[in-house]
C-alpha positions in Angstrom: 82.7 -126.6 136.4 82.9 -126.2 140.1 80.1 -127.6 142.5 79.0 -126.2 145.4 77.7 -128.5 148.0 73.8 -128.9 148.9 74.3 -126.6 151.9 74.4 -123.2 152.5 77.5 -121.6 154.3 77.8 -118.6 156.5 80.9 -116.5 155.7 81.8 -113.2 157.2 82.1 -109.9 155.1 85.3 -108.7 155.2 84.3 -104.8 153.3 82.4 -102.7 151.0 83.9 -100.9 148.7 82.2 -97.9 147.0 82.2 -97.4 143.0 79.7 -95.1 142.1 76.3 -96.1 142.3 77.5 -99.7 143.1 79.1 -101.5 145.9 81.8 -103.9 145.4 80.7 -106.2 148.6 84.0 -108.8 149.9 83.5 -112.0 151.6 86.1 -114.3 152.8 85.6 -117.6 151.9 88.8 -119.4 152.4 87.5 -122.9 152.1 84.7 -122.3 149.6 85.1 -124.0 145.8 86.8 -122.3 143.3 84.2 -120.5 140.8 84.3 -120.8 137.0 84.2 -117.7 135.4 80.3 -117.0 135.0 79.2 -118.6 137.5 77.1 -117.1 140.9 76.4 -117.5 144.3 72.9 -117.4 145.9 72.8 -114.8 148.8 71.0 -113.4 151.9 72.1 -111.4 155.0 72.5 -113.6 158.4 70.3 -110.5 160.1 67.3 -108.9 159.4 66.8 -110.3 155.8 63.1 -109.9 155.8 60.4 -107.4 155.4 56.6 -106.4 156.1 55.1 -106.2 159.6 56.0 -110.0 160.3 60.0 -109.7 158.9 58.7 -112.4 156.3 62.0 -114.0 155.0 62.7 -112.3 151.6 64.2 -115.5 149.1 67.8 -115.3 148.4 69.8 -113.1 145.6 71.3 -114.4 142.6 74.8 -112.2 142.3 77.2 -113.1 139.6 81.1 -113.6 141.2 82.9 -110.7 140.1 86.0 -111.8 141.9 87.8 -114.6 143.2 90.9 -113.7 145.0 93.2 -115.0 148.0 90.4 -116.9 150.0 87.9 -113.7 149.2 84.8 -113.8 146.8 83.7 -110.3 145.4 80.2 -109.3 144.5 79.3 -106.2 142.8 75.7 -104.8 143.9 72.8 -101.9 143.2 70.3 -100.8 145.6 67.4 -102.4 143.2 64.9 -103.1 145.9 64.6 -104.3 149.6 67.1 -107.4 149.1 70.0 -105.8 147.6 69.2 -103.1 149.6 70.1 -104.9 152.4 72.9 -106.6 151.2 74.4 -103.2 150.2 73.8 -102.1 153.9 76.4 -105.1 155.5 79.7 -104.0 156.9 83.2 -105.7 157.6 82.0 -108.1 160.0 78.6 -108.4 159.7 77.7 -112.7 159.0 76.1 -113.6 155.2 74.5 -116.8 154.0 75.9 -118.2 150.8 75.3 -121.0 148.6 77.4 -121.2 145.5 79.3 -121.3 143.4 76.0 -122.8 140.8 75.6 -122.9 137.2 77.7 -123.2 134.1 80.6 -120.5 133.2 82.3 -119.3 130.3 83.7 -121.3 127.3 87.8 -119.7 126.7 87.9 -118.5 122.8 89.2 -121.3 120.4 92.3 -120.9 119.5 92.8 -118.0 116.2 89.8 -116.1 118.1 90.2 -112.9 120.6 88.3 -112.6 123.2 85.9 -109.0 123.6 84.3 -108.6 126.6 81.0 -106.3 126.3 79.0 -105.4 129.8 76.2 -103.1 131.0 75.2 -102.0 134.5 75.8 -104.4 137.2 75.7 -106.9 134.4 79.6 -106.2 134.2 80.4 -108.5 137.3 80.7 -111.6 135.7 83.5 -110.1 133.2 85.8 -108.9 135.8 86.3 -112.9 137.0 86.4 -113.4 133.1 89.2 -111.0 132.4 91.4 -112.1 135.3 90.6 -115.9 134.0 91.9 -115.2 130.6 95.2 -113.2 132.2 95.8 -116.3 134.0 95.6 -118.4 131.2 98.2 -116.6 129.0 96.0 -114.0 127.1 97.4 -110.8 126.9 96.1 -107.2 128.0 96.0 -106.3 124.1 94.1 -109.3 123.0 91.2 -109.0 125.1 89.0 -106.1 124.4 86.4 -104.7 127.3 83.4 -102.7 126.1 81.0 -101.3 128.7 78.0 -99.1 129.2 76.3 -97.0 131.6 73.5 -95.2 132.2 74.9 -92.1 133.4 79.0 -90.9 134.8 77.8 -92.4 138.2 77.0 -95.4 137.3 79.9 -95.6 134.7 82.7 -95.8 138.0 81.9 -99.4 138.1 84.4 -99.6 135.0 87.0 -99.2 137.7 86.3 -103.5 138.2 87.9 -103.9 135.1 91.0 -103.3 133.1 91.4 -101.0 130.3 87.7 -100.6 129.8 86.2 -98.5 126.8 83.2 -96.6 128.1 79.8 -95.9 126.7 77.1 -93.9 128.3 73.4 -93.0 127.4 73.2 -89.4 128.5 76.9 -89.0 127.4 78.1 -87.6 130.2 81.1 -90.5 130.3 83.2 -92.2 126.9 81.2 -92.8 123.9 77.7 -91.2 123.9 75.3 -94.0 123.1 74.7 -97.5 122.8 77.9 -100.3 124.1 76.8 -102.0 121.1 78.0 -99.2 119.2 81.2 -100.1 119.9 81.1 -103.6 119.9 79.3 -103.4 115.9 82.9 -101.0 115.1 85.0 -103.6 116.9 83.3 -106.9 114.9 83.9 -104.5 111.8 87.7 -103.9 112.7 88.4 -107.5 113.4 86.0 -110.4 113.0 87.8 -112.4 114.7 86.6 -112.4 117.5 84.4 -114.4 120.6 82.1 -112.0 122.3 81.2 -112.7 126.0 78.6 -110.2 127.2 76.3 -109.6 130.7 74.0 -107.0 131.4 70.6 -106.0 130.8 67.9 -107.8 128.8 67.8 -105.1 125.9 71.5 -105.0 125.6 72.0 -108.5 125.5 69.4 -109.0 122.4 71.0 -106.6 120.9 74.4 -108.6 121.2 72.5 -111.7 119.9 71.3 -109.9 117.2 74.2 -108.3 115.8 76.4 -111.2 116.5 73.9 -113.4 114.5 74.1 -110.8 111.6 77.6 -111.0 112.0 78.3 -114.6 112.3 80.4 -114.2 115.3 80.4 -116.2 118.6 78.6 -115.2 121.6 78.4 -116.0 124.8 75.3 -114.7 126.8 75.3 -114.4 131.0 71.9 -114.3 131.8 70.8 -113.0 134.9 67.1 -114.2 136.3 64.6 -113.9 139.7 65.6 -117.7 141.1 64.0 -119.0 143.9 66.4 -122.4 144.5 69.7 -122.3 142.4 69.0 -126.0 141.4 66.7 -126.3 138.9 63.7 -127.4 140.5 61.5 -124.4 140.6 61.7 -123.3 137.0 61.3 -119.7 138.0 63.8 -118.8 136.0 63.3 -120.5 132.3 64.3 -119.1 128.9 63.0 -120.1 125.4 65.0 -122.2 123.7 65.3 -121.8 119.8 63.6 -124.4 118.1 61.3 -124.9 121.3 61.0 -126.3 125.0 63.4 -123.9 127.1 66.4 -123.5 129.1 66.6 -123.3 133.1 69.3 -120.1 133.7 70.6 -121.9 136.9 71.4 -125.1 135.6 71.4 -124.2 131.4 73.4 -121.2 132.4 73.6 -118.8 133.4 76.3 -118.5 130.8 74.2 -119.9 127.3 75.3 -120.3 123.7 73.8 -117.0 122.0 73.3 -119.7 119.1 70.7 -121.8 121.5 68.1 -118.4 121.6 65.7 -117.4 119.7 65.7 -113.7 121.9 66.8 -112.8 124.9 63.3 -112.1 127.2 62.9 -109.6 128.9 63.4 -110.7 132.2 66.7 -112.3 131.7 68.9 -109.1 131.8 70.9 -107.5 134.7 69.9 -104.2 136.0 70.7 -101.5 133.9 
C-alpha cells in the first residue's frame, strides 16, 4: 500500500476534460507516491475554497484516483454542492492542495477467479485505476468484465473512463434499461467464477453485497464517506462492522471485504 506523507502538497492542474455530466479533472504530480488501485486523495482548491459572508474554509474532498498516468493523477468529479463545485470550476493552471494517496486498495483476484468490475455514478473512478492495474499485471481485455450504471444518457458518458464497458441506465435512455445489478446477477449466473469489485452509490453497493452473499461470490466494496482528516482520528466516517464495533473508511478502507458488513449505510455510497 502506498503512503502518502503527513503533509499536504500543492500541485498544478494540468486540464479538465468534459464527459457528460462529469469532469475528468488532471493534476501533475510527478513526484507524488504511486497509488494502489482504490485508494484516494484528499482535496481543496489553492483559491477561493470557502463560502458564506466570511469565505469560511470549506474541509477538504475525498475523490477516489481514477488515474495514475506519466507523472499525472486523474480525478473524476460532479457538481454535488459548493466543494466539488469548485473543484469542477479549476482550469489548466490554476494551484490545488492535495494529500494522498490514503487508505487501503484493491485485493487482485486469486488465481482460477475473473475479475468483474461493477460501477455507478461517479462511483466508477476507482475502477478505471483498477482496470489499467489488472492490464498491467497480465489480465486480459476478455477476462475482465466492466458493468456500469447511470442515471440518465448524460451521465452514462462517464463510461468513456473505461474500457469495453456494458452500460445500464435507469430511465433507459443508454444500454440496458434498469438496475447495473441486473447485469452483474446474469453475469454471476453465466460464470461464477468470478471476484466482483464494485464503487458507487450506497443502494447499489447493498445490493452487490446482497446478491454476492446469496451468491457466494467475492466482493470487494469501495466505499465512499464525508471525512474530515483522511487519518483516522475524527471517526467521521465509520461503518458497522458485522458482528459489531465498526470500521473507519479511511483507514479500514475505503476498499472493505463485502464479507466484513452487515449492510452497506447509507451514507457510505458515491453519488449517484
Amino acid at each position: 500500500m502506498s503512503e502518502a506523507p503527513f503533509a499536504r502538497r500543492a500541485l498544478t492542474v494540468t486540464g479538465m476534460d468534459e464527459l457528460g455530466a462529469y469532469r475528468l479533472l488532471r493534476v501533475a504530480d510527478p513526484d507524488g507516491p504511486e497509488p494502489q488501485a482504490g485508494q484516494f486523495a484528499m482535496l481543496a482548491a489553492a483559491e477561493r475554497w470557502g463560502g458564506g459572508e466570511e469565505e469560511r474554509p470549506y474541509l477538504p474532498r475525498a475523490f477516489s484516483i481514477a488515474r495514475r498516468s506519466d507523472g499525472e493523477s486523474q480525478f473524476l468529479l460532479e457538481d454535488v454542492g459548493p466543494g466539488s463545485r469548485r473543484l469542477c470550476e479549476l482550469q489548466a493552471g490554476d494551484r490545488l492542495w492535495t494529500l494522498g494517496p490514503l487508505g487501503r486498495g484493491f485485493v487482485a483476484p486469486s488465481a482460477g477467479r475473473r475479475a468483474v468490475l461493477v460501477g455507478g455514478g461517479v462511483g466508477i473512478a476507482p475502477l478505471a485505476i483498477l482496470q489499467d492495474a489488472l492490464a498491467a499485471a497480465g489480465a486480459e481485455a476478455a477476462e475482465t468484465t466492466v458493468l456500469l450504471g447511470f442515471r440518465d444518457a448524460a451521465r452514462a458518458e462517464g463510461a468513456a473512463l473505461l474500457a469495453g464497458a456494458r452500460v445500464a441506465t435507469d430511465d433507459g435512455s443508454a444500454g440496458h434499461h434498469g438496475l447495473v445489478t441486473d447485469l452483474l446477477e446474469a453475469e454471476i449466473r453465466r460464470d461464477p467464477d468470478v471476484v466482483v469489485y464494485a464503487c458507487g452509490p450506497a443502494g447499489m453497493l447493498e445490493g452487490v453485497r446482497a446478491l454476492c452473499e446469496r451468491a457466494d461470490t467475492p466482493a470487494q466494496l469501495a466505499l465512499e464517506a464525508h471525512m474530515a482528516c483522511g487519518f483516522g482520528a475524527c471517526f467521521g466516517c465509520v461503518v458497522p462492522r458485522r458482528g459489531g464495533g465498526y470500521l473507519r473508511v479511511c483507514v479500514d478502507g475505503p476498499v472493505i471485504d463485502a464479507g466484513a458488513l452487515e449492510r452497506v449505510d447509507e451514507h457510505a455510497g458515491a453519488p449517484a
